[in-house]
Every structure is written in C-alpha cells, then in structure tokens.
C-alpha positions as CSV (number, residue, x, y, z in Angstrom):
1,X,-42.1,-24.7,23.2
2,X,-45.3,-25.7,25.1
3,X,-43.8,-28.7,25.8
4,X,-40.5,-27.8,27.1
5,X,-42.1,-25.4,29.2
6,X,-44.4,-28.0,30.7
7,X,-41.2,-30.5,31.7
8,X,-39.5,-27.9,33.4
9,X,-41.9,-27.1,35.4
10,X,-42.4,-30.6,36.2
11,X,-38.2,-30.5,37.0
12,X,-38.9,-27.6,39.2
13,X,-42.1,-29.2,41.2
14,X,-39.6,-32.4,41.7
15,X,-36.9,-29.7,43.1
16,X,-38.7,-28.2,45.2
17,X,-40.6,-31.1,46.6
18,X,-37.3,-32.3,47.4
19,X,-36.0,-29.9,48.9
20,X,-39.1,-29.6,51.2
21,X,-38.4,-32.8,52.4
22,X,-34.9,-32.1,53.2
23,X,-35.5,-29.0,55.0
24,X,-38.2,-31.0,57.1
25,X,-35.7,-34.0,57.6
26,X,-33.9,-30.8,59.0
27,X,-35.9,-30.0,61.0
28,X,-37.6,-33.3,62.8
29,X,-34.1,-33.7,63.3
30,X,-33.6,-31.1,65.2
31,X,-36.7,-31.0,67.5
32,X,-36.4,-35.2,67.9
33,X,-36.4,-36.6,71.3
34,X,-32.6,-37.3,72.0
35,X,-29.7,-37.6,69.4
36,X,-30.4,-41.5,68.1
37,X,-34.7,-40.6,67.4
38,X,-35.0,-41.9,64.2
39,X,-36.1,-39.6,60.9
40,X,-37.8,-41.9,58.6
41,X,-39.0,-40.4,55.0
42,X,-42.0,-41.7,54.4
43,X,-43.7,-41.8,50.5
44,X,-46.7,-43.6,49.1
45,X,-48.1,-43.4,52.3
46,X,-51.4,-44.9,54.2
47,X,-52.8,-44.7,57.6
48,X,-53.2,-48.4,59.0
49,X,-55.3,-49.3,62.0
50,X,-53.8,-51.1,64.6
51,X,-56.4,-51.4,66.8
52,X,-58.0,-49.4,69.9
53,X,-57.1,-49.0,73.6
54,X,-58.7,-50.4,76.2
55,X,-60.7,-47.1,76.4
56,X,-61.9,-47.1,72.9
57,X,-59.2,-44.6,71.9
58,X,-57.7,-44.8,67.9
59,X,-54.3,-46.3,67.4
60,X,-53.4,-45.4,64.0
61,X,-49.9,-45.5,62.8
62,X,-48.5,-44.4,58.8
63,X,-47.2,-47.1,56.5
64,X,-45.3,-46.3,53.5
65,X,-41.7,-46.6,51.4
66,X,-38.8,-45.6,53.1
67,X,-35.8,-45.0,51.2
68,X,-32.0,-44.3,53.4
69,X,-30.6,-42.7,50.4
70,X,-31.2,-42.0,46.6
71,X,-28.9,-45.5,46.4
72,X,-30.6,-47.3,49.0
73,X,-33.5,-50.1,48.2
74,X,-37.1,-48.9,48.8
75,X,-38.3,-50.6,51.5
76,X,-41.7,-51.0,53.1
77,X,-42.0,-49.5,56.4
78,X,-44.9,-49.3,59.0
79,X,-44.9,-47.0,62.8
80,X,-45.6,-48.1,66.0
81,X,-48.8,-45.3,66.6
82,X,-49.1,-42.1,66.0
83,X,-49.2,-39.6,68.9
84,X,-48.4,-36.5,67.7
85,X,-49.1,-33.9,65.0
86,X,-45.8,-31.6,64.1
87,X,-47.2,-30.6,61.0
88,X,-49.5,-31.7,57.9
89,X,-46.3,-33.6,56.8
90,X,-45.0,-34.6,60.3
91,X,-45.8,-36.7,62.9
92,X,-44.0,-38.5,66.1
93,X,-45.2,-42.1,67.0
94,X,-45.2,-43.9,70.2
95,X,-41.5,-45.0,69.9
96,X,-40.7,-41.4,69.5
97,X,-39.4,-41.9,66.0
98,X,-40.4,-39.2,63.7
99,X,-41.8,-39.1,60.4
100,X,-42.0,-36.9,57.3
101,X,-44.8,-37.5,54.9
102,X,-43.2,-37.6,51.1
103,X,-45.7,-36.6,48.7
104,X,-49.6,-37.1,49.0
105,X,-51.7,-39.8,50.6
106,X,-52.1,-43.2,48.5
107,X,-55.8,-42.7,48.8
108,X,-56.3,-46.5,47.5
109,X,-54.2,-48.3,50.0
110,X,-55.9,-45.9,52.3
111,X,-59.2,-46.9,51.1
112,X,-58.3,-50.5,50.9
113,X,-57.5,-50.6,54.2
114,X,-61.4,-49.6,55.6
115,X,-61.3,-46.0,56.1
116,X,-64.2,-44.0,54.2
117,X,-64.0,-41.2,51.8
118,X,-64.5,-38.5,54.2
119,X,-61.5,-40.0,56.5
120,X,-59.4,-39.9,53.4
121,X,-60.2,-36.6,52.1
122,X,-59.3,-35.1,55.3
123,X,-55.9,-37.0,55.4
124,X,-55.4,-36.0,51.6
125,X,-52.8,-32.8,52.4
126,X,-51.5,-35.2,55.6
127,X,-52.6,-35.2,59.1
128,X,-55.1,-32.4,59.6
129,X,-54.7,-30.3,62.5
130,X,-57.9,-31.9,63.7
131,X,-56.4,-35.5,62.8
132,X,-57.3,-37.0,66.5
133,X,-60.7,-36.0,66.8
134,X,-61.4,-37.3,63.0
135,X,-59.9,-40.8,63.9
136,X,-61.8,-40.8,67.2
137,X,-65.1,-40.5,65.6
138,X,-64.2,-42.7,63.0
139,X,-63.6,-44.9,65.5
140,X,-66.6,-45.1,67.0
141,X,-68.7,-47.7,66.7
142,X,-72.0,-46.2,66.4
143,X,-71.1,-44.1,64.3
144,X,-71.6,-44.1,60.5
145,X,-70.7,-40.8,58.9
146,X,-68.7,-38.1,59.3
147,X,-70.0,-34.5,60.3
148,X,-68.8,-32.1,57.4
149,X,-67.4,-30.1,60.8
150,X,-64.9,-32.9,60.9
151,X,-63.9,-33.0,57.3
C-alpha cells in the first residue's frame, strides 16, 4: 500500500511538473518579442560562460536538452546570453529567444564548467532574482568568495 502510494505521487509530481512547463511555454509565448521569438524548453540545464564584455560585464548564457515534442529527438541546445530574468524558470537571451528552465539545475555540468558552490547553490531553484549581481561578482577577478548577502 506504501508503495503504491509512493508511485502515485511520483505520477502526480511528473503531472504537475508538466503541466508547469506548459503553462510557462504559455506564457513566454505570449509576452515574447514579436510572433516568430522562439520558446525553447530547456532540461538538464547549466549556465556556460561565454566570456566578458569589453567592460568586464558577465556573459552567461543556459545550455541544456531541448526536446520539440514528446516524439522529437533530444537535442543539445546552448543561448546566445542571457539578458533578462522573467522568472526563476525564465529567462530571454540576447537574440530575444526565450527560455523555460525544465526541472532543476545539473549542478555537475554546472560545477564542471568552473563556477563555485555558492554560484551554484544560488542558481539551484533557477535564476535568482539577484542572478546579475551574483554573476558580476563572480566575475570579478579579484574576487575569491562570495558574500553570503549574494547567496
């Protein structure tokens, strides 16, 4: 009985994490920048570097698995950089494209990638409202820790 109880909750979880990412597909949608800005569904996702600007400033974009449709191949997908926050689980790049966040952070690739422990804890739930100022610290280069304000 135990049992049974546990995998439907599981079944449930899976429902409704699905149909939380529909109902943000929805919604970037609808708030995207003209009629052809892309959605792209984004899981097992990681925040990759791609470099600075002249000024020092963070360019970090989201790299993940992007699937069309529950028939469509998984395949590996990387944005130009991010440049806006919608929500935890949504963000719009430079392109304009926008993306919903599937699922957690892969905290490996993440880590794998160079960004420390307190940078990935505070991308764990997706891009923290203070996301920009995190990354710019990070940044950086004389810096070597996070302040716990940050985190």
């Amino acid at each position: 009985a135990v049992e049974a109880a546990v995998a439907a909750a599981k079944e449930e979880a899976v429902a409704a994490q699905a149909a939380a990412v529909e109902a943000a597909v929805a919604a970037a949608k609808a708030e995207a920048m003209g009629p052809k800005a892309a959605v792209v569904v984004l899981s097992n996702w990681h925040l990759k570097r791609l470099g600075t600007t002249p000024g020092g400033e963070p360019l970090v974009g989201v790299e993940g698995t992007k699937r069309e449709d529950a028939s469509a191949a998984r395949l590996s997908w990387r944005s130009t950089y991010i440049t806006e926050r919608v929500d935890a689980c949504t963000v719009r790049s430079m392109n304009g494209s926008t993306y919903v966040l599937s699922g957690g952070l892969n905290e490996k690739a993440c880590a794998a990638r160079g960004f420390a422990p307190p940078v990935v804890a505070a991308f764990t739930a997706g891009f923290p409202p203070n996301w920009y100022a995190v990354l710019s610290f990070v940044f950086a280069p004389e810096r070597e820790e996070l302040p716990i304000a940050l985190v």
